[in-house]
KOLLOKE-180307 format. One record per residue (C-alpha): residue number from 1; x, y, z. Coordinates in pm, whole numbers, plus 32768, in hexadecimal, padded with zeros to 4 digits. Example, Ala and Ser with C-alpha at 12.3 -4.5 7.8 and 13.67 -1.06 7.14 Angstrom:
<pts>
<pt num="1" x="84CE" y="7E3E" z="830C"/>
<pt num="2" x="8557" y="7F96" z="82CA"/>
</pts>
This chain:
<pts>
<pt num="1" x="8F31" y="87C2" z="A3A8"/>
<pt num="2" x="904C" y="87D2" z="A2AC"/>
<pt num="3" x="8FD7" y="88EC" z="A173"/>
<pt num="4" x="8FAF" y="8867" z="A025"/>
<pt num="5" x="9066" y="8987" z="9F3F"/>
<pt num="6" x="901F" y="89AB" z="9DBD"/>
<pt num="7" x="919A" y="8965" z="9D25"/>
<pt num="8" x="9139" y="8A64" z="9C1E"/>
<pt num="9" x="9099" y="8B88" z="9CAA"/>
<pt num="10" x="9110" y="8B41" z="9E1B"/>
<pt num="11" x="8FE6" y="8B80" z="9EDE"/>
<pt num="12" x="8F28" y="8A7C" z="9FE6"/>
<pt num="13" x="8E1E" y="896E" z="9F02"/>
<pt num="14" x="8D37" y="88B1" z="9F8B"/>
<pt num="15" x="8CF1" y="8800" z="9E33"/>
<pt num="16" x="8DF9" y="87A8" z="9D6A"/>
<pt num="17" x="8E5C" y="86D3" z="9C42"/>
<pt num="18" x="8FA0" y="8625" z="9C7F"/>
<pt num="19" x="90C7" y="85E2" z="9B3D"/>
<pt num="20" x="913E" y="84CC" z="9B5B"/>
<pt num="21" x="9276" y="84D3" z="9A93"/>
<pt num="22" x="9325" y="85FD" z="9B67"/>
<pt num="23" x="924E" y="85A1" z="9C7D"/>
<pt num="24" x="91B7" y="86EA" z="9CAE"/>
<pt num="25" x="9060" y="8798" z="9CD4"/>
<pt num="26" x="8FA2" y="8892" z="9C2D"/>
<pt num="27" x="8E5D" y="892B" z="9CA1"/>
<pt num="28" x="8D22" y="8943" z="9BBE"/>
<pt num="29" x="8D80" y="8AB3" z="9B64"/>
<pt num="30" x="8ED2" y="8A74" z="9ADD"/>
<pt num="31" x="8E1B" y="8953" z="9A21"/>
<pt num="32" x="8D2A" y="8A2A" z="9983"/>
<pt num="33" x="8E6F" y="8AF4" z="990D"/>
<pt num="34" x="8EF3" y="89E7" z="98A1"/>
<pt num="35" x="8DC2" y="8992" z="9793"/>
<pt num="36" x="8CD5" y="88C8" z="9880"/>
<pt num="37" x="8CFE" y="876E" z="98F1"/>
<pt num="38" x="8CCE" y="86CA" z="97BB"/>
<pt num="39" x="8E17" y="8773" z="9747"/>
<pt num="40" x="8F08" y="86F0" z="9867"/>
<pt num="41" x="8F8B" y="858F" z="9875"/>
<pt num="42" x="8FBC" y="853C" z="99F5"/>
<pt num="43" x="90C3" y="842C" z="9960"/>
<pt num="44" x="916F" y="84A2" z="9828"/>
<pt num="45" x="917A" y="8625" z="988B"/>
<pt num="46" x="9283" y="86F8" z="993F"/>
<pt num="47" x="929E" y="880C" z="9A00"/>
<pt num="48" x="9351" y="88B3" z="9903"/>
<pt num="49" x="9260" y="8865" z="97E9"/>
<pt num="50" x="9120" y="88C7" z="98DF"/>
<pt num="51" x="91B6" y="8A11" z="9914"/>
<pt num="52" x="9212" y="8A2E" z="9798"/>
<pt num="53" x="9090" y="8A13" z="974E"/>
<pt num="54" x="904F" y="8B03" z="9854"/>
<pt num="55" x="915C" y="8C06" z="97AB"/>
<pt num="56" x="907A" y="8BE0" z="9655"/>
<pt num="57" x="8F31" y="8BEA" z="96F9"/>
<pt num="58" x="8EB7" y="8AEA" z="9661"/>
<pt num="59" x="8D28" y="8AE9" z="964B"/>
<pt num="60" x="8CD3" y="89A3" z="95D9"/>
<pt num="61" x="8B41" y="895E" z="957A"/>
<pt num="62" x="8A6B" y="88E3" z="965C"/>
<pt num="63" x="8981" y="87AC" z="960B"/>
<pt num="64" x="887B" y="8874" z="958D"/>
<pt num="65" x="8956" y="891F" z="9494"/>
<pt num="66" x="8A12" y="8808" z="9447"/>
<pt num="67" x="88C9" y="878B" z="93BD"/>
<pt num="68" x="887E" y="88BA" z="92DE"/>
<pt num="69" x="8A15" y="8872" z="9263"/>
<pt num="70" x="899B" y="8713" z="9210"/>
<pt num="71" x="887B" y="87C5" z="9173"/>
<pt num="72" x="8921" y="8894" z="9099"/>
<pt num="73" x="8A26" y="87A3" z="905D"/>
<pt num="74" x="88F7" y="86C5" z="8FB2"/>
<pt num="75" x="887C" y="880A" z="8F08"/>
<pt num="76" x="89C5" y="8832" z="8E61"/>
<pt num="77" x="89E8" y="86BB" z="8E0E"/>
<pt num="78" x="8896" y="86BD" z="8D83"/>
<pt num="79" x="88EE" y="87DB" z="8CA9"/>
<pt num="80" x="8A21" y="8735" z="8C33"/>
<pt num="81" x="893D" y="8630" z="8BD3"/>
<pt num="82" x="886B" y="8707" z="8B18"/>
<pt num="83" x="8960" y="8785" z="8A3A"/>
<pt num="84" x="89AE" y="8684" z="8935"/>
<pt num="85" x="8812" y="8666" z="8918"/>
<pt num="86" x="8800" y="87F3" z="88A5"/>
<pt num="87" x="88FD" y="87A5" z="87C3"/>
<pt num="88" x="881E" y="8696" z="8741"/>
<pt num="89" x="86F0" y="873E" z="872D"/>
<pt num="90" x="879A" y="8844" z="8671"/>
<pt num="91" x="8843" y="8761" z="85A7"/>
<pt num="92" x="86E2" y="86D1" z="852D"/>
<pt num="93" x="8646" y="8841" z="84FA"/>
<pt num="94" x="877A" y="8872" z="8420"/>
<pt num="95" x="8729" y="876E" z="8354"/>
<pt num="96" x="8592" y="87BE" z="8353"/>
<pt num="97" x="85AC" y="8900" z="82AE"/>
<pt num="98" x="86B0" y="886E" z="81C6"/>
<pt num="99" x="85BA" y="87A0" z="817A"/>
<pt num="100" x="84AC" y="8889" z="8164"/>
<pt num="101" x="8567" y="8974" z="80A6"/>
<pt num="102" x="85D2" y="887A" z="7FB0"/>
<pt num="103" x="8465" y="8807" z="7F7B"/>
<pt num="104" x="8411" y="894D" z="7F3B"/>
<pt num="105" x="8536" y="8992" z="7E4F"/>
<pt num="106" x="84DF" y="8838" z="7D8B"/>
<pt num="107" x="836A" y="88AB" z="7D78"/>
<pt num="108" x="83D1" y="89FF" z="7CD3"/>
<pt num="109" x="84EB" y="8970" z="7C13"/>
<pt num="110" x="8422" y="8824" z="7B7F"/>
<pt num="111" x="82E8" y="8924" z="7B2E"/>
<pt num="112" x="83A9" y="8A0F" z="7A68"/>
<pt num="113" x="8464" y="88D2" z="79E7"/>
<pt num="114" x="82FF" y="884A" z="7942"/>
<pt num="115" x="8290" y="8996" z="78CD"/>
<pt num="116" x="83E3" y="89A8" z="780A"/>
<pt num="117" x="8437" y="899F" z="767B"/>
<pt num="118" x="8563" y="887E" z="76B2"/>
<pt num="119" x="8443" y="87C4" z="7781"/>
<pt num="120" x="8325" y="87DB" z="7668"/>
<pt num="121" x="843D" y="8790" z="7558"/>
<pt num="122" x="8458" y="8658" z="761E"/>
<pt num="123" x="82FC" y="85FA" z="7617"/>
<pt num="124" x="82A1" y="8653" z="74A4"/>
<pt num="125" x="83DF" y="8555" z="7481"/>
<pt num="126" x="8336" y="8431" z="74E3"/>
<pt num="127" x="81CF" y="84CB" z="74BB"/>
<pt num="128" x="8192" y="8391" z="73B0"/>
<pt num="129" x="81EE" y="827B" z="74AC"/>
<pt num="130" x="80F8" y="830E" z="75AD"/>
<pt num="131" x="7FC5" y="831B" z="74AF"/>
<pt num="132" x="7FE9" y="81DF" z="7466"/>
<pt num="133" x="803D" y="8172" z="75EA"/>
<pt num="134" x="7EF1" y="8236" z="762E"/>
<pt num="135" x="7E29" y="8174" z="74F7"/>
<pt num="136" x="7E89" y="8046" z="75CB"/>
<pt num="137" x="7DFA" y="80B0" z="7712"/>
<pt num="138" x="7CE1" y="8130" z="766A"/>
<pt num="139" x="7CB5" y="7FF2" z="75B5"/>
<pt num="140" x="7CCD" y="7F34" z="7719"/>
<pt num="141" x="7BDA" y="7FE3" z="7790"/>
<pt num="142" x="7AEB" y="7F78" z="7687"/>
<pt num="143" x="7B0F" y="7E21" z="76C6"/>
<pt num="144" x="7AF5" y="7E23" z="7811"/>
<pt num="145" x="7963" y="7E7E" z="77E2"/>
<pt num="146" x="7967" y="7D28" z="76FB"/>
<pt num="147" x="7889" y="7CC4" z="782D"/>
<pt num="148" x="7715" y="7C6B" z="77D8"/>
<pt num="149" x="761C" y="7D01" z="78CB"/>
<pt num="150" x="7539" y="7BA9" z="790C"/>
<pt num="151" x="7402" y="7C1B" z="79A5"/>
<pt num="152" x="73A8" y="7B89" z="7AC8"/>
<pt num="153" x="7221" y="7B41" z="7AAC"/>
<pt num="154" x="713D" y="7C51" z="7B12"/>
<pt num="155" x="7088" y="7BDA" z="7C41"/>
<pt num="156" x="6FDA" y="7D52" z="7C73"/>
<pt num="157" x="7004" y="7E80" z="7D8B"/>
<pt num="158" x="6F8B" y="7E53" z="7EFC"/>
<pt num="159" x="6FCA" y="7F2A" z="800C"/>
<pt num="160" x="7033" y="7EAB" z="8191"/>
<pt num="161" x="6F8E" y="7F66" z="82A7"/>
<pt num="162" x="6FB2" y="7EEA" z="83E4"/>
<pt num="163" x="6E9D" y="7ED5" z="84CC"/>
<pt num="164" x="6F19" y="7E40" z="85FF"/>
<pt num="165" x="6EB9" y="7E93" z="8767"/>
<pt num="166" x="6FDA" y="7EB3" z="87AD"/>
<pt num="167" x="7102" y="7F69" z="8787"/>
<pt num="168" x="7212" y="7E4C" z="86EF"/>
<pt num="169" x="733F" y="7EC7" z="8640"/>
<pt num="170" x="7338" y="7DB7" z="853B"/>
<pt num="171" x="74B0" y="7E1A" z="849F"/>
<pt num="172" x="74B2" y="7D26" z="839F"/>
<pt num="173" x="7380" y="7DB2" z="82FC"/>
<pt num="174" x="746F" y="7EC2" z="8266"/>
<pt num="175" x="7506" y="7DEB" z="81A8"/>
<pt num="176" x="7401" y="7D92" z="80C9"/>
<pt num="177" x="7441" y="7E2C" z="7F75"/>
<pt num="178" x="739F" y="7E02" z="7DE7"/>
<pt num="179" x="7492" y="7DFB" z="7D27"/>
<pt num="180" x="74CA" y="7CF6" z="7BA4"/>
<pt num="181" x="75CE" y="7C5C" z="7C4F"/>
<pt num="182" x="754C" y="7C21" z="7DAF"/>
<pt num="183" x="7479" y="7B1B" z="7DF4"/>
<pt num="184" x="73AD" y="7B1C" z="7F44"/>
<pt num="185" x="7367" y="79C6" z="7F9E"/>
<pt num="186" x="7349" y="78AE" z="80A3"/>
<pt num="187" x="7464" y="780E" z="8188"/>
<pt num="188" x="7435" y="76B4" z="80C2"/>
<pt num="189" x="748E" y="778C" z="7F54"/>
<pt num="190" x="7577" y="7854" z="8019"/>
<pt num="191" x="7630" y="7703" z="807C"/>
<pt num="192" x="75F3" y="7657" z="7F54"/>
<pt num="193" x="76A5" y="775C" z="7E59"/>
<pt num="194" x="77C8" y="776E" z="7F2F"/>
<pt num="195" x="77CE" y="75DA" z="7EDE"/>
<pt num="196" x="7763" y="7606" z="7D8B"/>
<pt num="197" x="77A3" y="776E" z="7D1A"/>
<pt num="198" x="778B" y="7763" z="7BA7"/>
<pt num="199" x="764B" y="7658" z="7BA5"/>
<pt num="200" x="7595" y="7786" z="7C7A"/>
<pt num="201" x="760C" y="78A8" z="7BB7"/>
<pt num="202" x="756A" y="7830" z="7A72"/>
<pt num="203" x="740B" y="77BE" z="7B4B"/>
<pt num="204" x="73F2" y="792F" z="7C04"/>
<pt num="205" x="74C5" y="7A0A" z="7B1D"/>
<pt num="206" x="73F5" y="7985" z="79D7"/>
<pt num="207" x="74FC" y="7937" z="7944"/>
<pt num="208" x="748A" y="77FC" z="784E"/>
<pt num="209" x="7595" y="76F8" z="7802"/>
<pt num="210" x="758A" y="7701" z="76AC"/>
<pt num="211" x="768A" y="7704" z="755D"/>
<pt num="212" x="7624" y="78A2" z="7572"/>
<pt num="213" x="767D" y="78D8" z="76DE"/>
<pt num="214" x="77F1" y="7816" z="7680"/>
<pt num="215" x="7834" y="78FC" z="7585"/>
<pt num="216" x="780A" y="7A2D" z="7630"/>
<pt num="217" x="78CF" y="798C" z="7762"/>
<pt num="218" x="79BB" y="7945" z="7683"/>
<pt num="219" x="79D2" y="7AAB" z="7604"/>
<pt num="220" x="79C5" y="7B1D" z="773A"/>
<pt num="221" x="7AFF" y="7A46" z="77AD"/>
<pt num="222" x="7BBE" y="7A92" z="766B"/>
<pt num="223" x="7B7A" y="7BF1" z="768A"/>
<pt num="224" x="7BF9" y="7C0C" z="77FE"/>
<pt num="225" x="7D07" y="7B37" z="77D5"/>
<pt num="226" x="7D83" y="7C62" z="76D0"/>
<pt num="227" x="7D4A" y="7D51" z="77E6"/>
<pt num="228" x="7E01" y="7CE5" z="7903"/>
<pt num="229" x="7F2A" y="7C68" z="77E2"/>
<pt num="230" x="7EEE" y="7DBB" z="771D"/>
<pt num="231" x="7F46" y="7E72" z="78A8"/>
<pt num="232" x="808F" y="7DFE" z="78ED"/>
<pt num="233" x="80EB" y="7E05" z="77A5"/>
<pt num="234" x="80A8" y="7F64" z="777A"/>
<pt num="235" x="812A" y="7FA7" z="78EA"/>
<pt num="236" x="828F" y="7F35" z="7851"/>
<pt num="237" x="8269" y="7FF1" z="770F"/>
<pt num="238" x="8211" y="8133" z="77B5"/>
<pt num="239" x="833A" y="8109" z="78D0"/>
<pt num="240" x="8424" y="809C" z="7782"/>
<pt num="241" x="83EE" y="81EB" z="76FF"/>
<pt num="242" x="840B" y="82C3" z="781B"/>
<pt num="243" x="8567" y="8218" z="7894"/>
<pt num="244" x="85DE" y="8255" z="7746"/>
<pt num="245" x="85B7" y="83D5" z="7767"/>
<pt num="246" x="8622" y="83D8" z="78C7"/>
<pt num="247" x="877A" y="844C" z="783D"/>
<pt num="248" x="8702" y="8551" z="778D"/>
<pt num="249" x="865E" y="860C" z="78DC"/>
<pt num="250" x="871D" y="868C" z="7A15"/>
<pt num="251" x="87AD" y="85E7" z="7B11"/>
<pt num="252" x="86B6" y="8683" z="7C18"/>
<pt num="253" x="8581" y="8637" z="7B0B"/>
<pt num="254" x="85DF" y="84DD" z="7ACE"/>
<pt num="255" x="8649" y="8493" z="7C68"/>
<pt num="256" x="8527" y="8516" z="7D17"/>
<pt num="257" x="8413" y="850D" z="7C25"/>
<pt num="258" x="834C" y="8396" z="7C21"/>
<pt num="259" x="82E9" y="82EB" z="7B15"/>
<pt num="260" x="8173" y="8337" z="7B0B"/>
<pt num="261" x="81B9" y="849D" z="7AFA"/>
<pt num="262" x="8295" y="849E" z="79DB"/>
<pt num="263" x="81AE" y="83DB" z="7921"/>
<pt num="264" x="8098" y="84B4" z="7967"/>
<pt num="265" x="8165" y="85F2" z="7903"/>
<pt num="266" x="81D0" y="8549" z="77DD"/>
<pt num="267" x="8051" y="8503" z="7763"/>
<pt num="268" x="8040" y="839B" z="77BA"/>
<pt num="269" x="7EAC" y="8347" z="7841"/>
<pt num="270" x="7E9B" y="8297" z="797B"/>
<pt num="271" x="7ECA" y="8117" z="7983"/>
<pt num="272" x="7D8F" y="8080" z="7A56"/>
<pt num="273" x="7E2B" y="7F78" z="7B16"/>
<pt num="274" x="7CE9" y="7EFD" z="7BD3"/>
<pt num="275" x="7C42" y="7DDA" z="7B9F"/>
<pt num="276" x="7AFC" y="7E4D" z="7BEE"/>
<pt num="277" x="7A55" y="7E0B" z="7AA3"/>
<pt num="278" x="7A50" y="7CAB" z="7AF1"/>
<pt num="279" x="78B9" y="7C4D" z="7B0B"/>
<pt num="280" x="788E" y="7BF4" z="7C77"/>
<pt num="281" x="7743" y="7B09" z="7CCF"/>
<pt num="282" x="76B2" y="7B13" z="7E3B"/>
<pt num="283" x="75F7" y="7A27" z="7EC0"/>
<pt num="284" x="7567" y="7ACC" z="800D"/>
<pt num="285" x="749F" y="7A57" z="812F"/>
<pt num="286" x="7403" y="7B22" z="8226"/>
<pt num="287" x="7339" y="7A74" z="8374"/>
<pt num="288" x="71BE" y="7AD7" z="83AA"/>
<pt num="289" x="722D" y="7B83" z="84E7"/>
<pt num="290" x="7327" y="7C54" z="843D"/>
<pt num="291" x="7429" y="7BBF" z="8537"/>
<pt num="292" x="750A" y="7B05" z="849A"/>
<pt num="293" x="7586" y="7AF3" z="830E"/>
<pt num="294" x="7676" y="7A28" z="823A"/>
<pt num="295" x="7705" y="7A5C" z="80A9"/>
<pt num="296" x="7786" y="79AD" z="7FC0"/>
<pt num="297" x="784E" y="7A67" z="7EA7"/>
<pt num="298" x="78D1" y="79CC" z="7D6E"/>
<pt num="299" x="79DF" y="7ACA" z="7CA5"/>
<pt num="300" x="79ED" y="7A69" z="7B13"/>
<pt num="301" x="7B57" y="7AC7" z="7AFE"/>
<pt num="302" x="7BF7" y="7A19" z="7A09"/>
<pt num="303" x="7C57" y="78E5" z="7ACF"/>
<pt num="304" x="7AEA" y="78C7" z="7AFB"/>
<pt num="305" x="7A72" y="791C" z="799E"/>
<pt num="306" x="7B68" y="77F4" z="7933"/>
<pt num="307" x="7AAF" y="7719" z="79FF"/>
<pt num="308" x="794B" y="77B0" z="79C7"/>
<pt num="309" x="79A5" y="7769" z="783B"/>
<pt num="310" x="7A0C" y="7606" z="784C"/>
<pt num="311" x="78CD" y="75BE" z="795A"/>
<pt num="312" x="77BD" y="764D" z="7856"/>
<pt num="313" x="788B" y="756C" z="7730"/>
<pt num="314" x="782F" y="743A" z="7804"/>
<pt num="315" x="76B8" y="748E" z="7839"/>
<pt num="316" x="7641" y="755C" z="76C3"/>
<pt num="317" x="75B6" y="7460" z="75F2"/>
<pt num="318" x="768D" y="74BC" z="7498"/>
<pt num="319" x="75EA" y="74AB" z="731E"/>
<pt num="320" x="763A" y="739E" z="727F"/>
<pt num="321" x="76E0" y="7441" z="7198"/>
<pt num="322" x="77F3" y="74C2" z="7289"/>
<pt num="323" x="781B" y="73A3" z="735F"/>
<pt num="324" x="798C" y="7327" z="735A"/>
<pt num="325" x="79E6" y="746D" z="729E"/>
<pt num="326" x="79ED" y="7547" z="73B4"/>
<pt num="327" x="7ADD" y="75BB" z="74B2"/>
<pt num="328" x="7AAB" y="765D" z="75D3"/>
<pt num="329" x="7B52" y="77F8" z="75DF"/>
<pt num="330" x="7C38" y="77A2" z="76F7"/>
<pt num="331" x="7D6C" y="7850" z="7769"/>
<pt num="332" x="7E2C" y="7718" z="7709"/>
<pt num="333" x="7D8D" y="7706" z="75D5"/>
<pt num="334" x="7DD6" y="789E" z="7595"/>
<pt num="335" x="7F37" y="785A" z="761C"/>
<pt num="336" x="7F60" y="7730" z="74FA"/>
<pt num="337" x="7ED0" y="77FF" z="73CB"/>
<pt num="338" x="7FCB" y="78FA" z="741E"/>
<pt num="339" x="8101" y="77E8" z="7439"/>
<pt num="340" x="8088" y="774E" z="72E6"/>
<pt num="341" x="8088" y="78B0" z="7246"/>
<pt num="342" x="820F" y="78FC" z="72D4"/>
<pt num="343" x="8179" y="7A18" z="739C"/>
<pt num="344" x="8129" y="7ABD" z="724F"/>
<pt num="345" x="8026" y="7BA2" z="71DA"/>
<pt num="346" x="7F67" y="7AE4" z="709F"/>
<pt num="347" x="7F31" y="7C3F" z="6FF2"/>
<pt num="348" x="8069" y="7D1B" z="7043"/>
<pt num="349" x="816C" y="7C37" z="708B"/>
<pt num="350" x="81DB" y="7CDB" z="71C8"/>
<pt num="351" x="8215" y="7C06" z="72DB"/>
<pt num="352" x="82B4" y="7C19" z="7446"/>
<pt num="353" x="841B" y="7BE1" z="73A2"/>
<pt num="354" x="83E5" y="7D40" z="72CD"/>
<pt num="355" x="8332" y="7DBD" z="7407"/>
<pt num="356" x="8350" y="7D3F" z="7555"/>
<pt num="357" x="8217" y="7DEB" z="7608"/>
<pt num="358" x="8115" y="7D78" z="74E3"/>
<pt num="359" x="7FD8" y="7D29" z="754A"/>
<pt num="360" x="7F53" y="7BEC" z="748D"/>
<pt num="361" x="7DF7" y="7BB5" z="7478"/>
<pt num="362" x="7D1F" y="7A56" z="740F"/>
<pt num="363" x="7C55" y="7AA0" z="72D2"/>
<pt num="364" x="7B41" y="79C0" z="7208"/>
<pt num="365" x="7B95" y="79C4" z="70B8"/>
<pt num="366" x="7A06" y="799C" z="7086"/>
<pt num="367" x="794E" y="7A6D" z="7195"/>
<pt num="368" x="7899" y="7999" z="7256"/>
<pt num="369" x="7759" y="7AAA" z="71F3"/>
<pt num="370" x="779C" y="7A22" z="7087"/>
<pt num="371" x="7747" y="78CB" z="70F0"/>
<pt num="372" x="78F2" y="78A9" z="7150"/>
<pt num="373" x="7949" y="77AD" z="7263"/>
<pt num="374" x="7A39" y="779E" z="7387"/>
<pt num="375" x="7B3C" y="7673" z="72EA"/>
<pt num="376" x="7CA1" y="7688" z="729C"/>
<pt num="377" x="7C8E" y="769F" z="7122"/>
<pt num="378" x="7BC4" y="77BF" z="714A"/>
<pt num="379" x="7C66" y="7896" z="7250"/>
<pt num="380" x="7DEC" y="7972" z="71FD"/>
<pt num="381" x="7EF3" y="7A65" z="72BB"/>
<pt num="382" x="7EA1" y="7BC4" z="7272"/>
<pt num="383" x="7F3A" y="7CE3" z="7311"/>
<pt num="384" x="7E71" y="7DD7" z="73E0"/>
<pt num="385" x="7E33" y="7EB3" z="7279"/>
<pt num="386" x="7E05" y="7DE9" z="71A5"/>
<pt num="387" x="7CEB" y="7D0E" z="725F"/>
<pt num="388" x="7C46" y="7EA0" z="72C4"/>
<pt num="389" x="7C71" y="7F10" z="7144"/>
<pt num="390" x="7BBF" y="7D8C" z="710E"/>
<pt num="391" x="7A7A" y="7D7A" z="71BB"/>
<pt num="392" x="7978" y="7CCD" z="7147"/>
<pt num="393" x="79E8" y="7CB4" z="6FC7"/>
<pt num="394" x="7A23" y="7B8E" z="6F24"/>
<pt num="395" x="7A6F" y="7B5C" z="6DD5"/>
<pt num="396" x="79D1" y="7A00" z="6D14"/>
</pts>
């Protein structure tokens, strides 16, 4: 049997891998020199190369730590990765203490600002236009309580206790309230006044359809209609102002600092925007069982008011004496006085041309206390003032 030599280390093999380009063979030992088997190419590599890698001793990974290589590899990739999100995140820090610190710099700067002399020269400037902005608003305020409390009728105090066997929740039952403007009724009323909400509100509210219960309607719709005209108005007097000393403060002051808090450091009172005076009327029905409930809820805003007036005109039986003379205080018919009177006051003369953000009011000439009525002839334009300064007087 012919030996089987190792053309590298020259000694007898009995396993062997064989290159194919020199046609020679190497025996595992040489091949572990060599880097392993995954390091030799039976086709591409030499003898001269094979013995090259055996002069450098190369020690090439096995599979296992070619794995933690790949490992790493990934570890380094994924910190690469990492990188631009640190910069990033510090980045946004940066800018969050900036911020931070700037708040707190504004906060000190705009409190020292307010506490200054230049600041309170600025306010005793215009200390003349906010009195009289703040007469307005207090003014508003007083007509928005033009509304009449109508008493509901007095049907007396009970008190619920319930006896049941047993234990039912009965929800609805909670919402059972007294109040003057709640009316606890059937399902039938509860329908019918969401058909027919003004015919119901004058049977349960008490409130009689009569040449008395017009008036004050009328009042009350002349009176709000001034309100919610007398709030914007005021609204753009009071920003007016404040944008015209905006030049005066710094930039910081004036940038960063909102409207409602200049106007409060200035002295201006608070403008109530709500419309919550508005007399809501409930209509509410809760089931014996206390399982089920419905409402009906009419708002007098001044859509409705409008509407309220000119239903009562059809239904009050007038005087003779007034019949054909009489017109009904509508917004249209507010809106008209003030066209025929060139948007002027009667008394002072000053009108929205003089002054833009004037609040004109509707005034009888004759109160209607004095025996006055609500017809063209007897009603003028006067500014907010005047008509205050006014009242009740009349001169025969």
């Amino acid at each position: 049997m012919k030996k089987v030599v190792c053309d590298f280390c020259n000694k007898t093999i009995f396993s062997y891998y064989k290159i194919k380009r020199d046609n020679c063979l190497i025996c595992e030992k040489c091949v572990k020199k060599a880097g392993g088997v995954n390091n030799i190419n039976q086709f591409l590599d030499t003898k001269e190369t094979i013995l090259e890698k055996m002069k450098n001793n190369y020690n090439f990974p096995s599979t296992k730590n070619n794995n933690q290589n790949v490992l790493k590899n990934q570890e380094n990739e994924s910190n690469c990765f990492l990188k631009p999100i640190h910069i990033v995140i510090m980045v946004i820090l940066l800018f969050v203490t900036a911020g931070i610190g700037s708040l707190v710099y504004y906060l000190i700067y705009s409190s020292l600002y307010f506490k200054s002399k230049y600041f309170f020269d600025i306010k005793n400037s215009i200390q003349k236009n906010t009195d009289e902005c703040n007469d307005l608003n207090n003014h508003i305020e007083e007509l928005k309580n033009a509304y009449i409390n109508f008493q509901q009728i007095d049907y007396g105090n009970a008190t619920y206790i319930d006896n049941s066997s047993y234990n039912y929740k009965r929800p609805e039952l909670k919402k059972i309230k007294n109040s003057k403007n709640i009316y606890n009724c059937s399902l039938t009323v509860c329908r019918n006044a969401q058909q027919q909400p003004f015919k119901y509100i004058c049977k349960y509210f008490n409130i009689k359809p009569n040449e008395e219960s017009l008036e004050q309607f009328e009042k009350i719709l002349n009176d709000f209609s001034a309100a919610e005209q007398g709030k914007e108005l005021l609204k753009n007097e009071r920003t007016k102002i404040i944008n015209n000393i905006k030049l005066k403060l710094p930039f910081l002051i004036k940038t960063f600092s909102s409207e409602n808090t200049l106007a409060k450091k200035l002295g201006f009172n608070q403008i109530d925007f709500s419309q919550l005076y508005f007399p809501m009327f409930v209509f509410q029905y809760v089931s014996a069982g206390g399982n089920s409930s419905m409402s009906c809820k009419i708002t007098f805003d001044i859509h409705n008011l409008d509407r309220f007036v000119t239903y009562l005109s059809q239904i009050v039986k007038f005087k003779k004496s007034v019949q054909g003379q009489r017109a009904l205080m509508t917004s249209t018919l507010r809106e008209k006085i003030k066209k025929r009177d060139n948007y002027t006051c009667q008394n002072c003369k000053n009108s929205i041309f003089i002054e833009p953000n004037l609040l004109l009011e509707i005034d009888h000439i004759k109160p209607l206390s004095k025996g006055g009525i609500t017809s063209e002839e007897n009603l003028q334009t006067l500014c907010w003032k005047c008509n205050r300064n006014k009242g009740n007087k009349y001169n025969e």
